[in-house]
Wavefront OBJ file of the C-alpha trace (Angstrom):
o trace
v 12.103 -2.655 -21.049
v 8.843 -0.782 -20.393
v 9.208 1.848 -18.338
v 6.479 3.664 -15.828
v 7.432 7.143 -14.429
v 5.996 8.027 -11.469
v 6.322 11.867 -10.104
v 3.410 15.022 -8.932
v 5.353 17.054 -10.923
v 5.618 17.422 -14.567
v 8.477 18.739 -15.502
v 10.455 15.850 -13.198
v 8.299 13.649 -15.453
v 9.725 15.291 -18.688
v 13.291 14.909 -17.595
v 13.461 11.559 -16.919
v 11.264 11.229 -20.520
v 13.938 13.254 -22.336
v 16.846 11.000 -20.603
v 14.761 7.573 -21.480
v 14.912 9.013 -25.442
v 19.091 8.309 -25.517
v 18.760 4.891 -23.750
v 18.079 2.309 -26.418
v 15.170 -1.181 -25.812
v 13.265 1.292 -23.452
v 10.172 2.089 -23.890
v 7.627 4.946 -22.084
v 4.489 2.719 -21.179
v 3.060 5.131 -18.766
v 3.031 8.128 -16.416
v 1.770 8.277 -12.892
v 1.093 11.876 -10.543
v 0.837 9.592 -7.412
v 1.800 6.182 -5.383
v -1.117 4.805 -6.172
v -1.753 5.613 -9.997
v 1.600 4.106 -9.870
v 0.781 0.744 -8.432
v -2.452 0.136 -10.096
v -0.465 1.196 -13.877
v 2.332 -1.064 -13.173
v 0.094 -3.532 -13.021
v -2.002 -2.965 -15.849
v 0.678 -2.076 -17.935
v 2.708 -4.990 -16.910
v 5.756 -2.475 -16.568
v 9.267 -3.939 -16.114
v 10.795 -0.326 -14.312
v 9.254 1.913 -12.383
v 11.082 5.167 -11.735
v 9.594 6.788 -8.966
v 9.663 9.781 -6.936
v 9.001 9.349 -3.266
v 7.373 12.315 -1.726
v 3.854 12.274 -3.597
v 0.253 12.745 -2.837
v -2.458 9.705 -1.873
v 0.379 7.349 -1.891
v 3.993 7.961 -1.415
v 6.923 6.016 -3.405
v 7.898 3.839 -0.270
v 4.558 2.192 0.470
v 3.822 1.949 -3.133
v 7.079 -0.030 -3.479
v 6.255 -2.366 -0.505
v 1.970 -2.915 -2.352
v 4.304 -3.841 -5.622
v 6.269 -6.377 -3.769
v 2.885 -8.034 -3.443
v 2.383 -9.135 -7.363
v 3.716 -12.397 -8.818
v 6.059 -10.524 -10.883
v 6.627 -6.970 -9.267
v 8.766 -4.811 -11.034
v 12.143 -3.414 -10.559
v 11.775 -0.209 -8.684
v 14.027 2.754 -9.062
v 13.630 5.818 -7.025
v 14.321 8.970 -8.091
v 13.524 12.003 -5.930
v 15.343 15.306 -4.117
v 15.758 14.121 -0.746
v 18.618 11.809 0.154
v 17.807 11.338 3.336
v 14.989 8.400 2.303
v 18.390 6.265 0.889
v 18.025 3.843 3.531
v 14.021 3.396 3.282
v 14.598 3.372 -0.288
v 16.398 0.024 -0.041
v 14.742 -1.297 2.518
v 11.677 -0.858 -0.091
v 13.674 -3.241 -2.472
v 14.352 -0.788 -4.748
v 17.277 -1.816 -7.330
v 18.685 2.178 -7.391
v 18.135 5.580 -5.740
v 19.053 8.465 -7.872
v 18.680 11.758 -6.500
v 17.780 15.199 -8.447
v 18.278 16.317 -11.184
v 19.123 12.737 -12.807
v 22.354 12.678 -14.959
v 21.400 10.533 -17.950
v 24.754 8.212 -17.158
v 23.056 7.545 -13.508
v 19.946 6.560 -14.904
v 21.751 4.329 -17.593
v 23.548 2.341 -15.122
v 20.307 2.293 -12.873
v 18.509 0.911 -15.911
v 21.090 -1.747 -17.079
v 20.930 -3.084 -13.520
v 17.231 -3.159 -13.618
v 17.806 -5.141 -17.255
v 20.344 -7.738 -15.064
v 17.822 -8.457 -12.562
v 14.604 -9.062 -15.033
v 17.320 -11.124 -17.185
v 17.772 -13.600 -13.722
v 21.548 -11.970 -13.718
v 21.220 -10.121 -10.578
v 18.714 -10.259 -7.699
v 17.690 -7.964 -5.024
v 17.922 -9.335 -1.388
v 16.460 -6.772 -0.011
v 13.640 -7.165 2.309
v 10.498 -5.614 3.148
v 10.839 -3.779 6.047
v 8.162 -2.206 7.959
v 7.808 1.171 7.086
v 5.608 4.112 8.212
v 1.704 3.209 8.349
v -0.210 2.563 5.479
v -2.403 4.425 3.850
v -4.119 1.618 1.846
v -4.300 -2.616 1.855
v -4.269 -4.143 -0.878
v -5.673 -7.462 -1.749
v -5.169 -9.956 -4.178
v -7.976 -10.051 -7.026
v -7.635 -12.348 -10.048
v -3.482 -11.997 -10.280
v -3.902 -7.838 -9.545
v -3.916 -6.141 -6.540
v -6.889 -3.871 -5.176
v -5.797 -1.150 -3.191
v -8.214 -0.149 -0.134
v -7.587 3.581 1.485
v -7.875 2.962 5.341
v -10.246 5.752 5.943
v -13.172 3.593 3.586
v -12.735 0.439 5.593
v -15.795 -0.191 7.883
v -14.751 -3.327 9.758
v -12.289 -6.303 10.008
v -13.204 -9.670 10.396
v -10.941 -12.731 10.753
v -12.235 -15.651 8.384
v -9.891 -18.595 9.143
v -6.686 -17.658 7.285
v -7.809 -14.651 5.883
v -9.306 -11.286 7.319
v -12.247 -10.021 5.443
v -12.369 -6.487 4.847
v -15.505 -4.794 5.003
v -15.338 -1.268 3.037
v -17.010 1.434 1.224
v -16.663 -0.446 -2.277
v -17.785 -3.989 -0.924
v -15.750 -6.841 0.668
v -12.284 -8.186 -0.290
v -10.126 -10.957 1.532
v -6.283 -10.384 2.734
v -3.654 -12.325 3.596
v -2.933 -10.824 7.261
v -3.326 -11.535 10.421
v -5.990 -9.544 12.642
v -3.192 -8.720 15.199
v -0.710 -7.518 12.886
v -3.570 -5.097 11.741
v -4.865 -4.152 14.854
v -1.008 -2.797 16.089
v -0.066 -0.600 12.781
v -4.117 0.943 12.932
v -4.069 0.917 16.722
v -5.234 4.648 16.397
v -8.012 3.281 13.885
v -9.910 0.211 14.601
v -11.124 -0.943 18.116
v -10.881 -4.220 18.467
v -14.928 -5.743 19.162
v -14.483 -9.601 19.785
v -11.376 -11.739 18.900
v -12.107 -11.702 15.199
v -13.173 -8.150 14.717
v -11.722 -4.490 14.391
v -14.494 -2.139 13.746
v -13.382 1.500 12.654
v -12.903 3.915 15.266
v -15.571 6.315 12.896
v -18.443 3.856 12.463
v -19.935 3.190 15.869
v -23.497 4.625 16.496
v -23.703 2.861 19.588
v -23.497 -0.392 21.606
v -26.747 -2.143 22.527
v -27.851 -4.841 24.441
v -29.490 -7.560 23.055
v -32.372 -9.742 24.612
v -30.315 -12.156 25.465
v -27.838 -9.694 27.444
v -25.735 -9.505 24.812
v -23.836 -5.682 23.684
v -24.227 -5.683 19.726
v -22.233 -3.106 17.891
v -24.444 -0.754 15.508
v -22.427 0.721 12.929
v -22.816 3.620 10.625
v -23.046 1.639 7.255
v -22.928 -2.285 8.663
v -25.672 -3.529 7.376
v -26.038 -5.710 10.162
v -25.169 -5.606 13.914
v -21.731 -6.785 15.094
v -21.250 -9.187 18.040
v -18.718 -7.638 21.220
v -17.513 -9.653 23.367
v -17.847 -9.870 27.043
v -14.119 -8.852 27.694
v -13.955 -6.525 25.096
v -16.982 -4.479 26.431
v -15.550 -2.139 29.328
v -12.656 -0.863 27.239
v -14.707 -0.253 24.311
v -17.142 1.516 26.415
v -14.170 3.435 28.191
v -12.617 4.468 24.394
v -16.095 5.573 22.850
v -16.523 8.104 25.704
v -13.900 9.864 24.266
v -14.970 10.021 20.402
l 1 2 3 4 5 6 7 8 9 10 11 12 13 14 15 16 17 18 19 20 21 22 23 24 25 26 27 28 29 30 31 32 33 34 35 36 37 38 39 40 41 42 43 44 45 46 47 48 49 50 51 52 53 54 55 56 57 58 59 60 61 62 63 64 65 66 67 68 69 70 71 72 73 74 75 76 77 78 79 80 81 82 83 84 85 86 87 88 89 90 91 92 93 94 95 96 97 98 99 100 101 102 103 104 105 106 107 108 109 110 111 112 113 114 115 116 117 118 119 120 121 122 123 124 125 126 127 128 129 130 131 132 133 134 135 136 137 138 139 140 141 142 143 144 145 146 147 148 149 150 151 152 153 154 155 156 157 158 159 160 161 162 163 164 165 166 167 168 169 170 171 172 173 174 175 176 177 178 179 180 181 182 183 184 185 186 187 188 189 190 191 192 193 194 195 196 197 198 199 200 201 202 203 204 205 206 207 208 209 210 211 212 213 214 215 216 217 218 219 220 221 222 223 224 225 226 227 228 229 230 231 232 233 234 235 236 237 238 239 240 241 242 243
């Protein structure tokens, strides 16, 4: 079993190393200091466990359990943190065990061999994803990974038949949601431009008319102007006046 720990603090990290030492076929493949380190090492390190603490900087454990979910073989998550007031998140994450702090070594054992049951097809987690707070990042499928986007570098939205394009600071990547969905979790965001676009709320330099009548949306780092629509015009107007 290759394990991934995933914890801001080191010495939680070292505890759970020195408990993984008396637990025989397990085997340290990586450390993480944050959700999102953890996601993008479970993936490149293919790791069948990762124990993970929830409260963490960038990413917490919750969302980065719910990006996992997204792989073709995401791994068996086990949280481990102080707090058990997150329990019910926790599961609702899919995690296969919740252990709370400091980690007896028989907890983590029996949170390990039922990790073991479910990779072996013995056990399975029923789980669903539920929605949880907002997201920090999206992620999008690239080549059988995952590339996570942080909210605050994404310049626009653009429906593209079954996809939405996402327009960012590190180019353009296409995700499997639907512009709606989007445009209710980041209602505080993205303003919604036309029927197919969300433009951050940060990126508008102004509206302008075109010559023929038409408002175009300039944007801060678009490298072209955006199309609004007629009925989206007076309530964008109305919500600029007040960035």
């Amino acid at each position: 079993m290759k394990i991934l720990i995933a914890d801001d603090e080191a010495l939680a990290r070292e505890r759970i190393v020195e408990l993984l030492r008396d637990i025989p076929d397990c085997t340290l493949t990586g450390q993480a200091v944050n959700g999102r380190d953890a996601v993008e090492q479970a993936i490149a390190l293919q790791a069948d466990v990762v124990i993970m603490d929830i409260a963490m900087p960038v990413m917490d454990g919750l969302e980065a359990a719910r990006h996992l979910q997204e792989v073709a073989n995401p791994p068996c998550i086990i949280f481990c943190t102080a707090f058990d007031e997150h329990a019910l998140a926790a599961f609702d994450a899919a995690a296969i065990d919740y252990l709370v702090k400091p980690v007896r070594k028989e907890r983590l054992q029996q949170a390990i061999d039922r990790a073991r049951a479910q990779r072996a097809g013995l056990a399975s987690t029923t789980m669903k994803m539920a929605p949880l707070k907002r997201r920090t990042h999206l992620s999008a499928s690239l080549r059988g990974s995952l590339r996570l986007i942080a909210i605050e570098d994404i310049y626009y939205l653009q429906a593209d038949e079954k996809y939405v394009a996402v327009h960012h600071a590190r180019g353009e990547d296409l995700i499997e949601e639907s512009l709606k969905s989007l445009e209710q979790e980041f209602a505080d965001v993205f303003l919604r431009i036309h029927r197919n676009c969300l433009v951050s709320r940060n990126e508008f330099l102004e509206l302008r008319r075109d010559n023929d009548g038409g408002v175009l949306a300039i944007l801060r780092h678009g490298k072209q102007a955006l199309e609004v629509s007629r009925r989206c015009v007076p309530g964008l107007r109305e919500q600029l006046k007040h960035l």
